[in-house]
N, C-alpha and C positions, 0 to 999 in steps of 0.2 A: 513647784517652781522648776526643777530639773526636767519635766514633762514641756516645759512650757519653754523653757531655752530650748528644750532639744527639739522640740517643733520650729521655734522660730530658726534657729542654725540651720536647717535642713533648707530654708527659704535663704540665707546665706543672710539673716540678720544677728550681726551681734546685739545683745543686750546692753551693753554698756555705750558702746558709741551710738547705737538707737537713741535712747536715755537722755545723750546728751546732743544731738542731732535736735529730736521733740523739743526739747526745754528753750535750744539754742531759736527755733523758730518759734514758738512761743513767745518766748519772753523779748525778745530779739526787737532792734539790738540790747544787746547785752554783755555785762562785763564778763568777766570767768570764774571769778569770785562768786557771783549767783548764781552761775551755772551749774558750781561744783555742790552749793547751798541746798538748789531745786534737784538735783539727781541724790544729793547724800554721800559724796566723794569727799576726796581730798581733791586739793587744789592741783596737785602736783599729777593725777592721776587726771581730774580735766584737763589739763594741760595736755597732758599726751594725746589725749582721747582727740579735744576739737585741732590739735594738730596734725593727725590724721583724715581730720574732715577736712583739714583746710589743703592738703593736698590731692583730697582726692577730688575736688572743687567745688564741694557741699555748702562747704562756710567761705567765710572770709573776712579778713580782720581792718578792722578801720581805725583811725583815732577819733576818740571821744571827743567833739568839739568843745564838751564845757571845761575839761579836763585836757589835755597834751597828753598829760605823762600816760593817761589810760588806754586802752584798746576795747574797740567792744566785737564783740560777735555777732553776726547776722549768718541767716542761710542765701544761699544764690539762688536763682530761677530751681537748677537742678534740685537743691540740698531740699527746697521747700516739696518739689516733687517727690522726692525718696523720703521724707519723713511720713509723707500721706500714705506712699507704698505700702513702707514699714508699720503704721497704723492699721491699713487695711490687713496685714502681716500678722497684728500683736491680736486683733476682733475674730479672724477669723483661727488663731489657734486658743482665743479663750473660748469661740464657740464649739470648737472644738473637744474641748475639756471639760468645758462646763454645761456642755448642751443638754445634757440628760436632766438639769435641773428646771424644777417650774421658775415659773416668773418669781411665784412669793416665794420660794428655795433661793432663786442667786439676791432678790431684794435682802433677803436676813442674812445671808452670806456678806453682800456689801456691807452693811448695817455691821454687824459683828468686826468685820476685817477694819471697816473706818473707827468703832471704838477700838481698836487692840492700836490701831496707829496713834490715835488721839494717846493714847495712856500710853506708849513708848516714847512718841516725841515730848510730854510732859516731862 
C-alpha cells in the first residue's frame, strides 16, 4: 500500500481526500455521514477532508430538500473531472504494481483480497 500512496503522491493525489472526492461523486448527493461510512473514516476526519474539497471547488454543499436541518454533498463540473483524473491516477499505478501478474494471478488476488474484506467487515 505504501508503494501505491507513494505512486499516487508523486501525481499529487492524496489518498484520503481521493477516497472521499470518489464516494462523494458516486454516491452524490450525499450526506457525510455516508461518506465517512463508504470511505471507513470518522466523521470528524470527513468533515475536514470534503471541507477541503469544498474550498478547493471540487464539492459543494446544499440543503437536503427532504430534511432542512441536513447537508448533502455533491461534486461540481470540476470535482466530477478530477475524481476521473484521480481514477485514471489510482488504474494506472495499480498497473503499475501489479502488471507482472496474469490475468488468472490478479483474478485470485481480487478473489482472496474481496474474502479477507468480506471476513473483516463481518
Amino acid at each position: 500500500m505504501r508503494a501505491f500512496d507513494d505512486r499516487l503522491g508523486e501525481q499529487g493525489v492524496s489518498t484520503p481526500r481521493s477516497k472521499v472526492l470518489f464516494e462523494i461523486d458516486r454516491l452524490g448527493p450525499v450526506r457525510l455521514t455516508d461518506v465517512a461510512r463508504a470511505v471507513g473514516i470518522t466523521q470528524g476526519t470527513a468533515s475536514t477532508l470534503a471541507e477541503a474539497l469544498v474550498r478547493d471547488g471540487l464539492v459543494e454543499r446544499r440543503v437536503d430538500e427532504t430534511d432542512r436541518r441536513a447537508t448533502l454533498l455533491t461534486t461540481t463540473p470540476a470535482g466530477r473531472r478530477q475524481a476521473r483524473s484521480w481514477a485514471h491516477d489510482y488504474a494506472a499505478a495499480a498497473e503499475d504494481l501489479l502488471g507482472f501478474l496474469s490475468a488468472k494471478e490478479k483474478a485470485l488476488l481480487t478473489e482472496s483480497l474481496n474474502r479477507l474484506a468480506d471476513r473483516i467487515v463481518t
